[in-house]
N, C-alpha and C positions, 0 to 999 in steps of 0.2 A: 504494500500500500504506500508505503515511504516515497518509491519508485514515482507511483501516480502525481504528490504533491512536487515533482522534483520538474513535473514538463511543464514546458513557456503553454500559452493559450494557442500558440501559431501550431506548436507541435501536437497540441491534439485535436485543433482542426484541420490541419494536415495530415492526422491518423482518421478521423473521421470524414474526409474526402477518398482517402486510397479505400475505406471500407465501402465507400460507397458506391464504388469505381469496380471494385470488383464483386458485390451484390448485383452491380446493375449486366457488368457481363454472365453473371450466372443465372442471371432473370431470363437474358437474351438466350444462353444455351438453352434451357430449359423450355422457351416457348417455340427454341427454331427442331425441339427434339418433340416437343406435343404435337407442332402441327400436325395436322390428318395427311398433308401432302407429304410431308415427309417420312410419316409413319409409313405407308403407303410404299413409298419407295425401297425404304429397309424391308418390310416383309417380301415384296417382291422380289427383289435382290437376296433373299434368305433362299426362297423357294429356287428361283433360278441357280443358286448354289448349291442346292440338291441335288436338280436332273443334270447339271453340266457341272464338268470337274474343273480345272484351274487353266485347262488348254481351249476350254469351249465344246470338249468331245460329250455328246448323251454318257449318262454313266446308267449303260443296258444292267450290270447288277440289278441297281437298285427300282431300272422301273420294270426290271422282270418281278424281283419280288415282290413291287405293289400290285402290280397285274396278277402277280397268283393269288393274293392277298385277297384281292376282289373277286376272282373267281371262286376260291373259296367260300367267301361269305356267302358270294350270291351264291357257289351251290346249296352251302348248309341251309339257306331261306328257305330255298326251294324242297329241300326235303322235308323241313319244317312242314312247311303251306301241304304239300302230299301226304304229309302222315294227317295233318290233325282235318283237311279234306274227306279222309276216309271214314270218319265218323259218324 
């Protein structure tokens, strides 16, 4: 506390401008990180780093195992809908 009565007036509105200075650039990150447009951009950019790898090539692995993925479910539906059908 000693510390505190030892600064000029200049020096802590000089500490309460640089605080404000960098509040106000974290204000700006923070609304240029909410926007919907940019949100938007990052998920797509997420997903497109899914199906394509670092060269731009489809990465077949991964949209084979979603395709089997899907066809499984849809066959399990389907046996589903057949059994309880028979009723």
């Amino acid at each position: 506390m000693s510390d505190t009565k030892a600064r000029t007036a200049e020096q802590i509105e000089a500490d309460i401008a640089a605080t404000r200075l960098r509040l106000a650039s974290t204000v700006d990150e923070l609304v240029d990180r909410a926007n919907p447009k940019n949100v938007l951009e990052r998920q797509v950019e997420q997903a497109k780093s899914q199906v394509f790898d670092e060269h731009g090539q489809l990465r077949t692995q991964k949209i084979a195992a979603v395709a089997g993925a899907v066809v499984g479910v849809i066959g399990v539906l389907l046996v589903i809908r057949r059994l309880v059908g028979r009723r």
